[in-house]
N, CA, C and O atoms as a GROMACS GRO file, in nm:
protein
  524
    1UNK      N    1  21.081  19.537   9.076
    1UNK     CA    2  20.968  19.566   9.165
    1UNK      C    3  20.879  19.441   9.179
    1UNK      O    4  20.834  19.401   9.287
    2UNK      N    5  20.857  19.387   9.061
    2UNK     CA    6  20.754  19.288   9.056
    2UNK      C    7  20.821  19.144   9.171
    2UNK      O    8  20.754  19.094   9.262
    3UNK      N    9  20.950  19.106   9.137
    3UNK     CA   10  21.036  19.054   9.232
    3UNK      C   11  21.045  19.040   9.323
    3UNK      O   12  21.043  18.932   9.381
    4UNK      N   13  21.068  19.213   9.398
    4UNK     CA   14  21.012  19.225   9.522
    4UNK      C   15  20.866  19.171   9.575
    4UNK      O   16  20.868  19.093   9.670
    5UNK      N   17  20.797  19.193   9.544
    5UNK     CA   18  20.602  19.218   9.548
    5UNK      C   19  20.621  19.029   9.535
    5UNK      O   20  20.591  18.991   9.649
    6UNK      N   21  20.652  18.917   9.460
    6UNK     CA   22  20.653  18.809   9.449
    6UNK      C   23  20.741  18.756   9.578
    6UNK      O   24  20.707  18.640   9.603
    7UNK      N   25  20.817  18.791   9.645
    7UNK     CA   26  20.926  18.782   9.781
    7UNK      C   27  20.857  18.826   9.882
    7UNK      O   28  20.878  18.776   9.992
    8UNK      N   29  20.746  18.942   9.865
    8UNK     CA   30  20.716  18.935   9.998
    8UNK      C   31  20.579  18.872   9.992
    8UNK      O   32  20.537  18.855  10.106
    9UNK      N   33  20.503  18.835   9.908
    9UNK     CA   34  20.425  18.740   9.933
    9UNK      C   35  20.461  18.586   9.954
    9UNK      O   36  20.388  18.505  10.012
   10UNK      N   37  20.562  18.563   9.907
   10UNK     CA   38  20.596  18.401   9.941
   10UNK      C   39  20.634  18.478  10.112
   10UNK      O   40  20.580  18.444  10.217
   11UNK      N   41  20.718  18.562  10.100
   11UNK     CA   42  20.688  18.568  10.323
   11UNK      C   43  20.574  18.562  10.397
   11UNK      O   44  20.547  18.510  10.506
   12UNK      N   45  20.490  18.646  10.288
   12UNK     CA   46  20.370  18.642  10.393
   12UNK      C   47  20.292  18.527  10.366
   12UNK      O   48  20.196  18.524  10.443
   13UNK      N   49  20.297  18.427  10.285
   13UNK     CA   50  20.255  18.304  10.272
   13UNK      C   51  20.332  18.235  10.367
   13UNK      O   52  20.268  18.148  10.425
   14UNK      N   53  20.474  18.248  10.409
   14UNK     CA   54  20.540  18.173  10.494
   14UNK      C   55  20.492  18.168  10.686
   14UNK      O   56  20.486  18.086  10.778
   15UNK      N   57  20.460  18.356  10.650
   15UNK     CA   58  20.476  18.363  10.778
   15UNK      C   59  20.305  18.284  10.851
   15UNK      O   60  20.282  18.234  10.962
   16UNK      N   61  20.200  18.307  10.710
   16UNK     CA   62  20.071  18.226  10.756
   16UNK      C   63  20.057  18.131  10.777
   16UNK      O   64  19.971  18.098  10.858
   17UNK      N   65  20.151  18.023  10.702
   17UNK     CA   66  20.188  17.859  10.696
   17UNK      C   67  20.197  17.810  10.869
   17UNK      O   68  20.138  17.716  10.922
   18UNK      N   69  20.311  17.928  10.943
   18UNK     CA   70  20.383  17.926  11.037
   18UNK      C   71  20.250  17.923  11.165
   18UNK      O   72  20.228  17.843  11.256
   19UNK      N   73  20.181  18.045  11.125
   19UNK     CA   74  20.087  18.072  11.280
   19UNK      C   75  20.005  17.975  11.230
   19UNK      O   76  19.954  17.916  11.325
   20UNK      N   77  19.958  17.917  11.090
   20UNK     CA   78  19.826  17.814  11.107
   20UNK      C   79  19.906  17.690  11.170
   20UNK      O   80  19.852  17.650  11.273
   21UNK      N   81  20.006  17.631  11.140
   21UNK     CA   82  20.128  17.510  11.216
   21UNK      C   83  20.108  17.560  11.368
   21UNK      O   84  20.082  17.487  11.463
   22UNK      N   85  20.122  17.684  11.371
   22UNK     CA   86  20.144  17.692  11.574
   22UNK      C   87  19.994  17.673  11.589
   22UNK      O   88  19.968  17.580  11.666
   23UNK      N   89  19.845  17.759  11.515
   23UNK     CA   90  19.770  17.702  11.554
   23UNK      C   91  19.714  17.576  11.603
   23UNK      O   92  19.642  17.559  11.701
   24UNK      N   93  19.755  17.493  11.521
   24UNK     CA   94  19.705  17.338  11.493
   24UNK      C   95  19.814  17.235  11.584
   24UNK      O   96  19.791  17.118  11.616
   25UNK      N   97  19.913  17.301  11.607
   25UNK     CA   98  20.005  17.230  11.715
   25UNK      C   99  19.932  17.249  11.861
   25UNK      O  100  19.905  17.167  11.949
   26UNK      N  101  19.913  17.373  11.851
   26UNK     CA  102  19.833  17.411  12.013
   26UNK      C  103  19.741  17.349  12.038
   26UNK      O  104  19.719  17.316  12.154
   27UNK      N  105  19.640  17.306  11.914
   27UNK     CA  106  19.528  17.216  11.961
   27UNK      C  107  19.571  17.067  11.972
   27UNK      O  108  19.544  16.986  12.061
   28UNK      N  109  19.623  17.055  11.892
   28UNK     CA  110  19.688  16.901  11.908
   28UNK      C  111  19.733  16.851  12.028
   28UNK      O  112  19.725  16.734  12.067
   29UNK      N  113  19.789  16.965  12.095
   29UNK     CA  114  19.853  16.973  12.259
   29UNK      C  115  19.733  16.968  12.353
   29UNK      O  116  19.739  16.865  12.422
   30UNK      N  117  19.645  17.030  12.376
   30UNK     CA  118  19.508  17.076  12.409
   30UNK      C  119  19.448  16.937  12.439
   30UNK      O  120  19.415  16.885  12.545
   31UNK      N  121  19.446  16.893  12.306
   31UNK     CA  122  19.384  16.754  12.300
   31UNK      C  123  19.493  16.657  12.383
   31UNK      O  124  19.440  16.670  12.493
   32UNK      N  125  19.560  16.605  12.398
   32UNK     CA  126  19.698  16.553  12.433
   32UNK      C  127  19.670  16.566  12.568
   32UNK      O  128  19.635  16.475  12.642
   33UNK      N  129  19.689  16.701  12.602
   33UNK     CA  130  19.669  16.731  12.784
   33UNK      C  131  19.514  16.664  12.816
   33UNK      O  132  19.504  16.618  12.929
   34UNK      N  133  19.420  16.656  12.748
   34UNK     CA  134  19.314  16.620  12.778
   34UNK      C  135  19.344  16.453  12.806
   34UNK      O  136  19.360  16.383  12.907
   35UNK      N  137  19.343  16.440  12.714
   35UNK     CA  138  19.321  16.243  12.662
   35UNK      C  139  19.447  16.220  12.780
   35UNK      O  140  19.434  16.138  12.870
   36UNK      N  141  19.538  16.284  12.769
   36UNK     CA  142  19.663  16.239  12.929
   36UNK      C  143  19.609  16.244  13.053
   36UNK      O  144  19.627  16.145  13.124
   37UNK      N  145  19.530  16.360  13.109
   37UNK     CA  146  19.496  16.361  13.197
   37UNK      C  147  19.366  16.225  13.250
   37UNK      O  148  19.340  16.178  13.361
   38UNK      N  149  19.303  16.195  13.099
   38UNK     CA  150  19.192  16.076  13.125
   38UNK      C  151  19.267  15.931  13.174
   38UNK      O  152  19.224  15.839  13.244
   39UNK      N  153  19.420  15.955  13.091
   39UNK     CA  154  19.448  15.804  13.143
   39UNK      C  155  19.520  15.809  13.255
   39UNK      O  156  19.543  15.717  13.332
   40UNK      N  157  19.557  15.934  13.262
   40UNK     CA  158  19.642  15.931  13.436
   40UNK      C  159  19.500  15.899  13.543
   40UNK      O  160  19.504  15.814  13.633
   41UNK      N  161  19.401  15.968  13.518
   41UNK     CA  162  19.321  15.899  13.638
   41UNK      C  163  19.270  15.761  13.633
   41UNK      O  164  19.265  15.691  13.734
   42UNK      N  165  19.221  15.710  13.482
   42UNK     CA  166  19.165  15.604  13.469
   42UNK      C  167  19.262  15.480  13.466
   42UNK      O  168  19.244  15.374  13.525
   43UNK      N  169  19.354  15.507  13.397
   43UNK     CA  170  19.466  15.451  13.422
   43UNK      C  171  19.618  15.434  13.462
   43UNK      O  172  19.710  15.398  13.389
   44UNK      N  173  19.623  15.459  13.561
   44UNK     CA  174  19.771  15.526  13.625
   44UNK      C  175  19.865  15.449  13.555
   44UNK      O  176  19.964  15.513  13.519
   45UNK      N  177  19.862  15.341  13.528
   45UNK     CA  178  19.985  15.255  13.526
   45UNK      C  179  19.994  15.239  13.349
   45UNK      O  180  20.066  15.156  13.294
   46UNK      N  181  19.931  15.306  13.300
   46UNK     CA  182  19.920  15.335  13.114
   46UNK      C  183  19.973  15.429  13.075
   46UNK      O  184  19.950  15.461  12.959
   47UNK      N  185  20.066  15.513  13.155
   47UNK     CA  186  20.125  15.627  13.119
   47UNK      C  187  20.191  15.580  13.012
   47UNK      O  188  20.136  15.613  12.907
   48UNK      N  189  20.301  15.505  12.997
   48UNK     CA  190  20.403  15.480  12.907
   48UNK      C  191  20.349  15.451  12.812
   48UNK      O  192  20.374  15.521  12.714
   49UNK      N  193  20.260  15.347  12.797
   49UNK     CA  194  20.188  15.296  12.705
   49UNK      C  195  20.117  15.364  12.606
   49UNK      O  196  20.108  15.321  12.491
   50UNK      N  197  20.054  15.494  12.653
   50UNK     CA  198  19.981  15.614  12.607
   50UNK      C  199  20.086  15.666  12.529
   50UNK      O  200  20.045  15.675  12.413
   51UNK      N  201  20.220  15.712  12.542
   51UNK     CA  202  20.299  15.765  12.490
   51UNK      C  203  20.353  15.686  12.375
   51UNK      O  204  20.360  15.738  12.264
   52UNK      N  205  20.396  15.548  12.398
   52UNK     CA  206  20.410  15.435  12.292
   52UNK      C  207  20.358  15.476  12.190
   52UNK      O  208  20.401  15.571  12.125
   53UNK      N  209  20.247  15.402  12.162
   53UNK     CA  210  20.134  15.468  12.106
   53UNK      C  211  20.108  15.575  12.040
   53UNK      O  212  20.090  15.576  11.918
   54UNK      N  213  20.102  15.698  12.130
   54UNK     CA  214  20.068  15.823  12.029
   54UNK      C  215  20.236  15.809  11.967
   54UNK      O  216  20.236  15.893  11.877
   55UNK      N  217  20.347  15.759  11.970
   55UNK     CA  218  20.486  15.834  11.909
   55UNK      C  219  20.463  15.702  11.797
   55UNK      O  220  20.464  15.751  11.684
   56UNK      N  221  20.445  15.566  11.790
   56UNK     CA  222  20.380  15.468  11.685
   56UNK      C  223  20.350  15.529  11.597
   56UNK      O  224  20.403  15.512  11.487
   57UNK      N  225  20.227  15.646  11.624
   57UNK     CA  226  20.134  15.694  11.468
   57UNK      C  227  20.158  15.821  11.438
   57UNK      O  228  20.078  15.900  11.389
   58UNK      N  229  20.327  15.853  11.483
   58UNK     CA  230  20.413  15.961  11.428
   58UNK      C  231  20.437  15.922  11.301
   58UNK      O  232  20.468  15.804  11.317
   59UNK      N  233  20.446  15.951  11.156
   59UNK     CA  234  20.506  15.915  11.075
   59UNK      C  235  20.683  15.924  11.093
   59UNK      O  236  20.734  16.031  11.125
   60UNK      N  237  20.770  15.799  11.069
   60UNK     CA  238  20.879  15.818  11.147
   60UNK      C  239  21.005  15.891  11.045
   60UNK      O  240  21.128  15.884  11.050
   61UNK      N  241  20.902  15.972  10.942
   61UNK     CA  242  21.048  16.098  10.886
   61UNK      C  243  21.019  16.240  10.993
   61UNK      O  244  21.084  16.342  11.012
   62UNK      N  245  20.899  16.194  11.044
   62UNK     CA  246  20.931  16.327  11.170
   62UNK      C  247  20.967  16.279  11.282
   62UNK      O  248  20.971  16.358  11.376
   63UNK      N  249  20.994  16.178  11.298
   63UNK     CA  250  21.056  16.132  11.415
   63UNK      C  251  21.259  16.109  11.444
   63UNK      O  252  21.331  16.011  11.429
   64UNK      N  253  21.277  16.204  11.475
   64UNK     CA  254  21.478  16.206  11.484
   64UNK      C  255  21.506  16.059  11.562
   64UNK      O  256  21.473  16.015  11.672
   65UNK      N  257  21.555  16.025  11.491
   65UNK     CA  258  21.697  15.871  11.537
   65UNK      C  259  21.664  15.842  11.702
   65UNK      O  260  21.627  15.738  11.756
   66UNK      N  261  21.683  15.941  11.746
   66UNK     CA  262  21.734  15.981  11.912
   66UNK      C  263  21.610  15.974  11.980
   66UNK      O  264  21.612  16.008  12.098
   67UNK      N  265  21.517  15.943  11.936
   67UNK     CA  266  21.395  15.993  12.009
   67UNK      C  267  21.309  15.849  12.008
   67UNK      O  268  21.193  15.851  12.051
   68UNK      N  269  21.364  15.731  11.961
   68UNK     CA  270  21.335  15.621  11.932
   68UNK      C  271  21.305  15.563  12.107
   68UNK      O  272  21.379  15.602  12.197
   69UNK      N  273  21.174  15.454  12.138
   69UNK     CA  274  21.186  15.436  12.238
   69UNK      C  275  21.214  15.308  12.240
   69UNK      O  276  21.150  15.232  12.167
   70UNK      N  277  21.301  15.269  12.313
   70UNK     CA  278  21.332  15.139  12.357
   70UNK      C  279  21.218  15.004  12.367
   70UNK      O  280  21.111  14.990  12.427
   71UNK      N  281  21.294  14.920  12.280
   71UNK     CA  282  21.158  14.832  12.285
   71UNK      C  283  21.093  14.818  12.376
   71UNK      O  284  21.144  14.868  12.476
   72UNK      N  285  20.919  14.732  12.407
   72UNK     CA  286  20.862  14.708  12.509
   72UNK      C  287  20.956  14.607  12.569
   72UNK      O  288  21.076  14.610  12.543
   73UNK      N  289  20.898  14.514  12.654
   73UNK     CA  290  20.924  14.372  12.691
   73UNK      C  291  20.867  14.254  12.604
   73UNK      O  292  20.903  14.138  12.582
   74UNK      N  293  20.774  14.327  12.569
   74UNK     CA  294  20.717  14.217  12.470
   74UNK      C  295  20.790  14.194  12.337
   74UNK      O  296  20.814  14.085  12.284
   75UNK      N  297  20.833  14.358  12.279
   75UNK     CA  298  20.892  14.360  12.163
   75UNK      C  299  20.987  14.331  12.143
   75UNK      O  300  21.022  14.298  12.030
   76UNK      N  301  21.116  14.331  12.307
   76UNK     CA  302  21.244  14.276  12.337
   76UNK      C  303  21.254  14.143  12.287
   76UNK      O  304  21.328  14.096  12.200
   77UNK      N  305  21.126  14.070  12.390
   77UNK     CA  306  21.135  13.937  12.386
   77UNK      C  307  21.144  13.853  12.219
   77UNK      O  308  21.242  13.798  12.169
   78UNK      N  309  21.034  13.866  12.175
   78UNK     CA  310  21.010  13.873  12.045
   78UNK      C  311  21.189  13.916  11.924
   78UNK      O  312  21.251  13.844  11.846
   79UNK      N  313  21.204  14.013  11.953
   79UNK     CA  314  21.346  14.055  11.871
   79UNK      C  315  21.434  13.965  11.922
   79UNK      O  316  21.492  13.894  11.840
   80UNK      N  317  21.462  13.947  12.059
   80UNK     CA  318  21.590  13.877  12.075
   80UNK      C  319  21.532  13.710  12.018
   80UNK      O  320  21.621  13.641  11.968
   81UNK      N  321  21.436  13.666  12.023
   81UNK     CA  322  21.451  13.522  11.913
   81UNK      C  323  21.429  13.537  11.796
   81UNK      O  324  21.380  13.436  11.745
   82UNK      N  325  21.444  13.632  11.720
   82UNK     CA  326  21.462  13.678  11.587
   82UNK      C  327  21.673  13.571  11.561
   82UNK      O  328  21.738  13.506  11.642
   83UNK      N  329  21.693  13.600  11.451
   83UNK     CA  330  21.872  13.546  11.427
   83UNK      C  331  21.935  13.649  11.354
   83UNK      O  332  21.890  13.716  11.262
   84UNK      N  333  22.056  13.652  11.413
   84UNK     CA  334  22.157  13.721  11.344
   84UNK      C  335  22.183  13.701  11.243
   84UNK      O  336  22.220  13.586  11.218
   85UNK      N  337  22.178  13.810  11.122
   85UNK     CA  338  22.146  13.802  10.956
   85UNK      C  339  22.292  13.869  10.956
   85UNK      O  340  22.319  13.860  10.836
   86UNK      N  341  22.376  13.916  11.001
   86UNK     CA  342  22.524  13.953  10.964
   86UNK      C  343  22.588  13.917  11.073
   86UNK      O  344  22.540  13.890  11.183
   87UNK      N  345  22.748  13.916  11.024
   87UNK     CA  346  22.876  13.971  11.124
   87UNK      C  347  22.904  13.826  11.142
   87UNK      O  348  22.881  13.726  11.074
   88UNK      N  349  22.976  13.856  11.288
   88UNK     CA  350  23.074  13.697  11.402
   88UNK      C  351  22.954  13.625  11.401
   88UNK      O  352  22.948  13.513  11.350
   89UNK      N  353  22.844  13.688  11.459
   89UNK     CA  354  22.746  13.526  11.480
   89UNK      C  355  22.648  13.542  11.418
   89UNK      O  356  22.548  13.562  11.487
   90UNK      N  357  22.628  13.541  11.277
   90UNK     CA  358  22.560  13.547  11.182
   90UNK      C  359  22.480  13.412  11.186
   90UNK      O  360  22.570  13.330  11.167
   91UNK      N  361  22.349  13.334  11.201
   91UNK     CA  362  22.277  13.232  11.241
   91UNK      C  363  22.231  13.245  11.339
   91UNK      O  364  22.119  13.194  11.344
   92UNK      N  365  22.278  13.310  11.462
   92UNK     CA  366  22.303  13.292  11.622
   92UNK      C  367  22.173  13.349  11.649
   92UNK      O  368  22.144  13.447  11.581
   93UNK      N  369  22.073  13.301  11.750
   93UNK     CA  370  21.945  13.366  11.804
   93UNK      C  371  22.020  13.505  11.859
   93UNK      O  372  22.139  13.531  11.877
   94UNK      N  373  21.898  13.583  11.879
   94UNK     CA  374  22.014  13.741  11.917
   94UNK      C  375  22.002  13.676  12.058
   94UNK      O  376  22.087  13.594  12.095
   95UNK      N  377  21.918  13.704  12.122
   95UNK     CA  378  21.914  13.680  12.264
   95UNK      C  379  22.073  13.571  12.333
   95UNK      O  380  22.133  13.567  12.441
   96UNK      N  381  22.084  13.511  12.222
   96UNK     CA  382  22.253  13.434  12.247
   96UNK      C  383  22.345  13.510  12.215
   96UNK      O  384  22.451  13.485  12.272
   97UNK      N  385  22.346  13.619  12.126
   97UNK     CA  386  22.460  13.696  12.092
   97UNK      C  387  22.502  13.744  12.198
   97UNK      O  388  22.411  13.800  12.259
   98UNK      N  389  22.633  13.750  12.269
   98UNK     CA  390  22.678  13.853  12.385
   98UNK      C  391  22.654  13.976  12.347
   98UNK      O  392  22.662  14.013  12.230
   99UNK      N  393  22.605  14.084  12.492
   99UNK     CA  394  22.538  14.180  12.460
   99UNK      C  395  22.694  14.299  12.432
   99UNK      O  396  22.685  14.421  12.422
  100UNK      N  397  22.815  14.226  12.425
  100UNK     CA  398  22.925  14.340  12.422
  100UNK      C  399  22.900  14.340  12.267
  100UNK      O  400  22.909  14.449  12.210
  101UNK      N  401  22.881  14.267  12.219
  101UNK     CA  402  22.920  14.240  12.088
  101UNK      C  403  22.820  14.339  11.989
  101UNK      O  404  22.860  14.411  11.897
  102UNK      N  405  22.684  14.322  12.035
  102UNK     CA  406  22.555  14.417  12.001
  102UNK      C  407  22.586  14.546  12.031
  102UNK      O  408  22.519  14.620  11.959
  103UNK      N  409  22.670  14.618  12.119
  103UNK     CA  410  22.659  14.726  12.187
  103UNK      C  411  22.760  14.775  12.054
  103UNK      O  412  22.763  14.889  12.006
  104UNK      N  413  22.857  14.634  12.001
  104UNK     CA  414  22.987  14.746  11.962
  104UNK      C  415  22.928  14.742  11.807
  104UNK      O  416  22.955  14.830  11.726
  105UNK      N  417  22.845  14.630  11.777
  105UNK     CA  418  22.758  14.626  11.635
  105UNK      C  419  22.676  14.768  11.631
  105UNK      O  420  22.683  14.842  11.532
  106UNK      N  421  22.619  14.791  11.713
  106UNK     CA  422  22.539  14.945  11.726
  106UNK      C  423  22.589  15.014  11.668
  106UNK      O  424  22.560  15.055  11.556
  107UNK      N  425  22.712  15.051  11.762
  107UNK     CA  426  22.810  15.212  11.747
  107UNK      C  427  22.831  15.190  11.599
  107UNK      O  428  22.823  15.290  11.529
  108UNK      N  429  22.857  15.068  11.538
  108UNK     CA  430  22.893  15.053  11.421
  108UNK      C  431  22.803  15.163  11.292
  108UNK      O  432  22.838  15.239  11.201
  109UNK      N  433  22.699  15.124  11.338
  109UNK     CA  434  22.583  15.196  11.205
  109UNK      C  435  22.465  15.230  11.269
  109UNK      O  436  22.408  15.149  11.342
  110UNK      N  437  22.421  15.347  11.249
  110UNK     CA  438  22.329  15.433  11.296
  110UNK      C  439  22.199  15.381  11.270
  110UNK      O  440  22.106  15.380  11.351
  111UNK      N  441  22.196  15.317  11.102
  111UNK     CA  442  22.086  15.267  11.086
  111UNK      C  443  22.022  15.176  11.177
  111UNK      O  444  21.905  15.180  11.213
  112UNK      N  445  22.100  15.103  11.207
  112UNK     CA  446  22.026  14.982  11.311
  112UNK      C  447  21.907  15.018  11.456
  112UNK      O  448  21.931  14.990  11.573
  113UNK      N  449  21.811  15.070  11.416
  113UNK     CA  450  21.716  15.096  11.476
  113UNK      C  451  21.724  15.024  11.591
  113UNK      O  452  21.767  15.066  11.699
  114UNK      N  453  21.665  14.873  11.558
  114UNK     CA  454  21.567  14.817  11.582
  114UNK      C  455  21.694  14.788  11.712
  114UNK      O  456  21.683  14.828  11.828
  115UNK      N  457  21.818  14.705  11.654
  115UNK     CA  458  21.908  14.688  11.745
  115UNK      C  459  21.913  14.814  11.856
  115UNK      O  460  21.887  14.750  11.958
  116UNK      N  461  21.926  14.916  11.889
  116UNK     CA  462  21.943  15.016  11.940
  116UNK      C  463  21.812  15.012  12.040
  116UNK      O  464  21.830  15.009  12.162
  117UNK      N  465  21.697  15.012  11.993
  117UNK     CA  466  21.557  15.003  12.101
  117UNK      C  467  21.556  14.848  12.147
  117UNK      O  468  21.482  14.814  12.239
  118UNK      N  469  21.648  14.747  12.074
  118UNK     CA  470  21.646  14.640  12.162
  118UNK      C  471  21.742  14.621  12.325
  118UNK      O  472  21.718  14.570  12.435
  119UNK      N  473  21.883  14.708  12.248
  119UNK     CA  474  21.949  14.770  12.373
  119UNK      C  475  21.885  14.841  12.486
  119UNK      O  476  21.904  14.836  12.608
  120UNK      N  477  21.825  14.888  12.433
  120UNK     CA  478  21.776  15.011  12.548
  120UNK      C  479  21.687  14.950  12.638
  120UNK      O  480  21.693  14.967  12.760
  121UNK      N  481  21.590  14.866  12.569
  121UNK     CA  482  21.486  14.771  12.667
  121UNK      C  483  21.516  14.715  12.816
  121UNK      O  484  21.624  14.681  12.866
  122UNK      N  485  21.413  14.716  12.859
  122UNK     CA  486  21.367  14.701  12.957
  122UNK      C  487  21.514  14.550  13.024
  122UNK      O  488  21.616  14.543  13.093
  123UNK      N  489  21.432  14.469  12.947
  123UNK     CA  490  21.431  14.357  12.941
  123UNK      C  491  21.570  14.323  12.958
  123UNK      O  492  21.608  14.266  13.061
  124UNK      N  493  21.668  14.361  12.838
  124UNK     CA  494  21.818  14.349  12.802
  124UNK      C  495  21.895  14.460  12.884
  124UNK      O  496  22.017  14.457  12.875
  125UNK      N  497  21.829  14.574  12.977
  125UNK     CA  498  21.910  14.650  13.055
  125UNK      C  499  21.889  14.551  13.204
  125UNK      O  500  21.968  14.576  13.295
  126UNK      N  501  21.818  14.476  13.220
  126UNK     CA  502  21.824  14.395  13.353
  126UNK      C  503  21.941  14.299  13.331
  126UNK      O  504  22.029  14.286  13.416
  127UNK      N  505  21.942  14.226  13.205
  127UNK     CA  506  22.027  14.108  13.182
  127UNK      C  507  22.157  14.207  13.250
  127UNK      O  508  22.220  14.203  13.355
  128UNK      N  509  22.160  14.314  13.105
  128UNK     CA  510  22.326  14.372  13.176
  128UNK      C  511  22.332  14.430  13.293
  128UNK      O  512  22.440  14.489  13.295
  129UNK      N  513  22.277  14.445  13.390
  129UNK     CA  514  22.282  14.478  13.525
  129UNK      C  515  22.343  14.346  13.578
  129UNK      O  516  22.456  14.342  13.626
  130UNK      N  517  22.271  14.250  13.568
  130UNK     CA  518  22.280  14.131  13.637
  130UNK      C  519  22.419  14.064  13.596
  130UNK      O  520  22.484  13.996  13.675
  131UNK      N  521  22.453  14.085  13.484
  131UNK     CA  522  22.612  14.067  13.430
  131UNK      C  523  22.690  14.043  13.515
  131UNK      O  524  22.809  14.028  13.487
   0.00000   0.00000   0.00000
């Protein structure tokens, strides 16, 4: 009995955990729609930037792999004269590395963040267009 009575209070501790989380998400949103709507008028062209930003001061164990945003232009620029610390062109400025070679280094290991939002950029999706 006592078992029971200890099981359903850890539920009903669970289930309060749950609505104070939806509470505090809703305001968080609240706030969000607000502060969005200030920079869409004040600043139209800060949309992205706004989002940067608030996903930055996500702590990134709540942030999934997949949800990573592609470097800026600035941050592109910056990474690709960083040097290749492994592999075929280990020394090599990245920005010199061929971008087949990065694409197939990627698929390789999940970890590689940084490589992965350097792909995705702005910056390095024009180069490979222009290819």
């Amino acid at each position: 009995m006592t078992e029971n009575l200890g099981e359903m209070q850890r539920v009903r501790k669970s289930i309060g955990d749950s609505i104070e989380a939806r509470k505090l998400a809703t305001c968080a949103l609240e706030f969000l729609d607000i502060a969005l709507k200030d920079v869409e008028r004040d600043h139209p062209k800060g949309i992205d930037r706004f989002w940067e930003e608030i996903v930055q001061h996500i702590p990134k164990q709540y942030l999934p792999v997949s949800r990573d945003l592609p470097m800026t232009e600035q941050e592109a620029k910056a990474y690709g004269k960083t040097t290749m610390v492994w592999g075929k062109y280990k020394g090599t400025v990245m920005a010199d590395v061929p971008l087949s070679y990065l694409v197939w280094l990627d698929a390789q290991d999940d970890d590689r963040r940084q490589l992965n939002r350097y792909l995705r950029s702005d910056l390095v999706q024009r180069e490979q267009r222009s290819a």
